[in-house]
N, C-alpha and C positions, 0 to 999 in steps of 0.2 A: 296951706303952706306945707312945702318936703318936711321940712322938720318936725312938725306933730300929726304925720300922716305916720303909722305903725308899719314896720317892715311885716312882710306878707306870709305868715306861717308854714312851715313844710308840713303835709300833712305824713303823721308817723300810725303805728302799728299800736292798741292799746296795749297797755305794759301786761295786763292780764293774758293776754294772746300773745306777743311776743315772748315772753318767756318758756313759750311751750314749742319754738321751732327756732330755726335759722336764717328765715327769711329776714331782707334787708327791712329794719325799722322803719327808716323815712322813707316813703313813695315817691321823693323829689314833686315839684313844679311841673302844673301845666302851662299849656302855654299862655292863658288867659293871665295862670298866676306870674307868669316870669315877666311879660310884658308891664304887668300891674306893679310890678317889685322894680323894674329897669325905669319905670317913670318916674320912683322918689329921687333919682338919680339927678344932681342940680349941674352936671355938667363944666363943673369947676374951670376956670382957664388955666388955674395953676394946679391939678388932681395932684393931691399929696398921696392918695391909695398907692399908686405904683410905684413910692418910695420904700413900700412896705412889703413889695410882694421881689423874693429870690431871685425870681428867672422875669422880671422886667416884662411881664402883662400890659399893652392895654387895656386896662381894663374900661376907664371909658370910651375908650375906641367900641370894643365888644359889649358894653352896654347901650350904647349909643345904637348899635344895629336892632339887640333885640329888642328893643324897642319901639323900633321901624319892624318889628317881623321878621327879619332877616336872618332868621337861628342860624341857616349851614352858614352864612357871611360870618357869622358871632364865633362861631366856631375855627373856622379858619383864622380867623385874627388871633383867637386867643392859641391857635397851634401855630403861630410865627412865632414863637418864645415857649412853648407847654409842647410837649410832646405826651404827656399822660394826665391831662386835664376830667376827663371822667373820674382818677385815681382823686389828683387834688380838690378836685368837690368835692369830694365827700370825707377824707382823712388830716388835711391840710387845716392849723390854727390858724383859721384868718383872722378868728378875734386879738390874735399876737401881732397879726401882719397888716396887709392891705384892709382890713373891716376897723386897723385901731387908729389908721391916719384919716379914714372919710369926715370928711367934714359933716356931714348930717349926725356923727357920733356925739359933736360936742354937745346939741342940745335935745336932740333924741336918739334912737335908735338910728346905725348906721347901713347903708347896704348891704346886702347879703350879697356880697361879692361871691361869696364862695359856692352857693346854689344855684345860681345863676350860671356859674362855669358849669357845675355838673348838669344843668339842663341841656345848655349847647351841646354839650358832648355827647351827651346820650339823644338828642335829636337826632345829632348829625348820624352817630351808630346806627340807630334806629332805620337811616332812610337811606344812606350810602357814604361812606368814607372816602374822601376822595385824595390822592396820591400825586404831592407835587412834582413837576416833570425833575427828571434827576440831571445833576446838572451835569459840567465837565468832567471828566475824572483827571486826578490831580497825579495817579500813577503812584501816591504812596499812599501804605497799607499801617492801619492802628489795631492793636487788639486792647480789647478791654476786657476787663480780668473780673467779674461777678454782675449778674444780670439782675441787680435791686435800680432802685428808682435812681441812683448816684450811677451807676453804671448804664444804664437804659436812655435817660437821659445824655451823658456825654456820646453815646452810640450814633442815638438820632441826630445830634448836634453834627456831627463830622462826619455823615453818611452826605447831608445836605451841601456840604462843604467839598464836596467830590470825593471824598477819599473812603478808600475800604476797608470795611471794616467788620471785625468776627470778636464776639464776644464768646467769654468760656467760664459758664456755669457750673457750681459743683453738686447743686442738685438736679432732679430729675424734672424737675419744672422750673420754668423762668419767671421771676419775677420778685424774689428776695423776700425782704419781711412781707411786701403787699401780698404773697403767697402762705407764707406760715405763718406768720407774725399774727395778723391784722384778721379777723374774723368776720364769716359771712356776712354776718348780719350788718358788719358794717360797709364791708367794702367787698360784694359778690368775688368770687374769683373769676369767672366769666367775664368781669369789668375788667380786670387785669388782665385775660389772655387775650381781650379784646384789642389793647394797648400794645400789649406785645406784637401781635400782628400787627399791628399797623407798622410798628419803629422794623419787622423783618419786609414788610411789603417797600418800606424805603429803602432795602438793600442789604440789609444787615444782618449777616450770616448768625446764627447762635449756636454751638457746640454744648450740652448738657451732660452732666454725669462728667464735668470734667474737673477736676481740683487741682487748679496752681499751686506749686510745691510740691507735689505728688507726681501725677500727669507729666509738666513739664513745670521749670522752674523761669520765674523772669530772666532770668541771663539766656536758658535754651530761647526762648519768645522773642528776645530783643536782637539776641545774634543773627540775624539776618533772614527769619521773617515777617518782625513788625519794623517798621521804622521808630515806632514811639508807641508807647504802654500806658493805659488807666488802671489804677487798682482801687476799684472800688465793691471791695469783696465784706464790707460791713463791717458789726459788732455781734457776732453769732455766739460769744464763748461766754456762760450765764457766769455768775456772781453768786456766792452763798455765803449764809452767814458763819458758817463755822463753830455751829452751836453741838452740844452735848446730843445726840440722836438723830442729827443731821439725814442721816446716811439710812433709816429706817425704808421700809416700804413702805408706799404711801405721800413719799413726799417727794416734787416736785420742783424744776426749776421750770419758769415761766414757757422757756426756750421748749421742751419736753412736752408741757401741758400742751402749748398751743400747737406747736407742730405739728404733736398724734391730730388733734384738734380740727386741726385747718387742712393742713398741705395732704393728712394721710387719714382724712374724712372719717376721723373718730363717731361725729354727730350723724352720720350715715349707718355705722353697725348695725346689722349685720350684710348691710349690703357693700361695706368695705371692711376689711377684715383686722380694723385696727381697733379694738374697743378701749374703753378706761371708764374703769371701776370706782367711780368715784367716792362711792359712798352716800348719806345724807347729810352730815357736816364738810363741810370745806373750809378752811382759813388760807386768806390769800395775802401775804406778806407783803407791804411795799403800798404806794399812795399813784403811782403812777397810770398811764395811756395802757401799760402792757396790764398793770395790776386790776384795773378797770374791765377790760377785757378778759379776761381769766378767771372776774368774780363772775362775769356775766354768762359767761360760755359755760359753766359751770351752774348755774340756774338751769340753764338750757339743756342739760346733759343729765340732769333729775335730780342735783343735790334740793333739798329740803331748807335748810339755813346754809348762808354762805356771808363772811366775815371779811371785810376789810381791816388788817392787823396796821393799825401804821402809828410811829413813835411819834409825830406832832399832831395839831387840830385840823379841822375841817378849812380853816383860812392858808390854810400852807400845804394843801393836798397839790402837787405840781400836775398832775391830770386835767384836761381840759375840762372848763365849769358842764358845758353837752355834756360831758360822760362820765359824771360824777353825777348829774341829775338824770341820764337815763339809767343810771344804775340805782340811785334812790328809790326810782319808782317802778323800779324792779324790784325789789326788797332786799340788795344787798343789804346788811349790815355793818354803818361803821363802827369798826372798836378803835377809835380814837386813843392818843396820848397815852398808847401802847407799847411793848415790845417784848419778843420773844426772849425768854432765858435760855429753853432747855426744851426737848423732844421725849415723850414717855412711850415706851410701846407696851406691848399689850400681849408678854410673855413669848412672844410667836414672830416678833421681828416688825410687826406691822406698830404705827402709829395709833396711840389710842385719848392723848392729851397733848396737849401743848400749855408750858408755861410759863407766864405771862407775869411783866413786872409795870406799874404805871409810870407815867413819866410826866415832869412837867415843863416847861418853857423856859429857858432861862438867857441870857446875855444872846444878842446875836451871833454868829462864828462866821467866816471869812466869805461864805454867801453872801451876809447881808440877811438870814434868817436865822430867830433863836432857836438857839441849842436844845436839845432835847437833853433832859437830866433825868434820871432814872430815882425813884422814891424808894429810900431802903426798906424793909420790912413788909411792901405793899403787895408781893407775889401772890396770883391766883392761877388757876387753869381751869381751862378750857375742853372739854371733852373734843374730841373731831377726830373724822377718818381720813382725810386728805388734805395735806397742807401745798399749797403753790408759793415758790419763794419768785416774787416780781422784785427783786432790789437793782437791777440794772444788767448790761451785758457790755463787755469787754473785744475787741476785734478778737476775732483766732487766729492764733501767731505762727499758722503754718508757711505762709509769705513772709513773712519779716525772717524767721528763722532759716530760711531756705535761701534765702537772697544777701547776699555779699553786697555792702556800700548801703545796703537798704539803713538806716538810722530810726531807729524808734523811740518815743519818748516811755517814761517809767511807767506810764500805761499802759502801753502796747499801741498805742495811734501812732502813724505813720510821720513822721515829722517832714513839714512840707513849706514851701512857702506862699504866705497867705495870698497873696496877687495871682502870682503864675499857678497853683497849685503844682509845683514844679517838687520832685521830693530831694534828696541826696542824690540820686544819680540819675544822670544826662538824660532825658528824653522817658523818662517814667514818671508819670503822673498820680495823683491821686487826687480821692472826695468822697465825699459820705461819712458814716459811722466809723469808717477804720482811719478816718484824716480827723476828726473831732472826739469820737465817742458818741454814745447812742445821742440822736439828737430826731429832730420831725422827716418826715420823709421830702418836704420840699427845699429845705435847708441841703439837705442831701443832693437834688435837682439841681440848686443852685450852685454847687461846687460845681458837680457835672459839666454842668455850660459853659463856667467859668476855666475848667479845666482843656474843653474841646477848642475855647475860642484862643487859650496859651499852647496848644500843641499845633493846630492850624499854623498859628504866629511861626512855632517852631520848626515845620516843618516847608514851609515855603522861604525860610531863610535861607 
């Protein structure tokens, strides 16, 4: 029976050995294994999976092939709706999404939806990528305003749709968080510039080193040479706690760590000329995807001990359960039911303690999770040389502030409307992190679509 047949393991990197490079953890699915994983598949008449997945996969359509053998068929099915499916294998919660409506979930373990996407993609990569015929051109022109997965995705969307389109990034590489953000080991960069080619080989011009509001402002872009604007330029601008030493050497917002990190191949010094000094202690502020990443990257870079700082328990860590367990058996350290007071330096400007007050659980608060209350009298610290602050990021408000009629809410997110992703003014769009706040990268995808399929509308009216 499907149901107490075990879903089929990705085989990964021992945690002993991975800690000492940047090489991607999991080795993905052969194809013996992906065929064997697409059989648990019961073929549902009514698949509830695809209620769960953003950008409307089929997914048993696409299992249904690789099951038959049919990888580049599997492939293309799942790029009728995915344009950067190699990405969503491997960074996408399918256990939030499509892996939590499968039916084989109720009484065992559910399909690896989301491996199975990253094997097609990487098959298809592997042997030739093949480029759908371009359709009519519809003679109106869309710019899209930041080259992350919310941006990249609306591009391809309405490149296929006939219409032209130029995207305009402000850094020096395309592809948003999945470029600085997101870390080798999980998600190669090469897997990303792979994607990106593909979404410029459908037609899609990209301009780099270019910053909306700077550069040029949405009113210069709309006045007469786009017909209609995406702004899906993220949550790039970090968050800090506002503590006593803050501002020391040595201490970090997540944005900073990972950037040098990733995008400016710290983990490469000295054959890239970005180094970071990390130290042997590291404390890394926050429970989250990015906080996760930044204890890990930080093993990887030669700290000795590195600390997960976060003021609730192990049951309320919002990181996915993956990588919160690849990072146990890497030997982060959680310092649980935790929280920072105050930053101590070390006569000389640099950081030399951090201290720490305990905390315990109390009433739930407007989440729907309890409260974190802080224990008087219970302060300790912490010796360490580099503290990473992971508490969240905020969009950069250099587009909002630049832009007349643009409305934002007390966040800084762009206030839109949830159907059309239509914003306050006529014919400019938005999606991603700077329409929600920091959220997953295919939630992000999802606006995308959703935004290309209401400018489409808009602009053939």
């Amino acid at each position: 029976m499907a149901f107490d047949k075990p879903a089929v393991e990705m085989p990964k990197q021992a945690p002993e050995d991975r800690i000492h490079n940047f090489f991607e953890v999991a080795s993905g699915y052969t194809s013996e294994m992906a065929v064997e994983e697409a059989q648990r598949c019961l073929n549902c008449k009514d698949p509830q999976c695809i209620k769960g997945c953003p950008v409307n996969i089929d997914i048993p359509g696409f299992i249904q092939l690789v099951e038959e053998g049919k990888f580049i068929e599997a492939a293309w099915k799942v790029k009728e709706t995915n344009a950067l499916p190699a990405i969503c294998g491997r960074v996408c919660p399918q256990e939030n999404q499509c892996q939590k409506f499968c039916v084989l979930g109720i009484r065992g373990q559910p399909i690896e939806i989301g491996r199975l996407e990253r094997f097609v993609a990487d098959f298809e990569r592997e042997k030739d990528i093949e480029i759908p015929e371009p359709p009519e051109p519809t003679g109106f022109k869309v710019g899209v305003i930041g080259a992350g997965p919310a941006g990249l995705t609306a591009a391809a969307e309405l490149v296929k749709m006939g219409h032209e389109v130029e995207i305009f990034e402000a850094l020096h590489t395309a592809g948003g968080v999945l470029m600085y953000g997101i870390p080798q080991f999980r998600l190669p960069k090469e897997i990303v510039q792979a994607e990106v080619m593909y979404i410029k080989k459908l037609g899609v011009k990209i301009h780099l080193d270019s910053m909306i509001g700077k550069l040029y402002t949405v009113g210069e872009l709309l006045g007469g040479r786009f017909d209609a604007l995406f702004i899906g330029s993220g949550a790039g601008l970090p968050r800090f706690l506002r503590l006593p030493g803050e501002n020391l050497s040595g201490i970090y917002s997540a944005n900073e760590f990972l950037i040098r990190t990733n995008l400016m191949k710290a983990y490469r010094f000295p054959e890239y000329d970005t180094p970071i000094n990390i130290g042997n202690r590291v404390a890394v502020i926050g429970g989250g995807n990015v906080a996760m990443d930044s204890a890990r990257c930080s093993l990887r870079l030669g700290a000795e001990q590195v600390y997960i700082i976060y003021r609730r328990g192990m049951g309320e860590l919002p990181a996915r359960h993956e990588e919160v367990e690849n990072a146990e058996a890497e030997g982060v350290i959680f310092t649980l039911l935790n929280n920072p007071v105050r930053f101590i330096d070390d006569g000389r400007g640099d950081v030399k303690e951090m201290e720490l007050i305990r905390m315990q659980l109390g009433e739930p608060d407007e989440s729907g999770r309890r409260r974190p209350e802080s224990l008087p009298g219970s302060e300790w610290r912490l010796p360490i040389d580099t503290v990473v602050i992971a508490i969240g990021q905020s969009p950069n408000p250099i587009i909002q502030q630049t832009t007349e009629g643009l409305e934002v809410t007390r966040w800084g997110t762009i206030i839109h409307d949830e159907e059309t992703m239509e914003t306050t003014i006529e014919g400019v769009y938005t999606g991603g992190d700077v329409a929600t706040g920091a959220a997953t990268v295919i939630s992000a995808m999802g606006a995308g679509k959703k935004a290309a399929a209401a400018i489409d509308t808009y602009l053939r009216k």
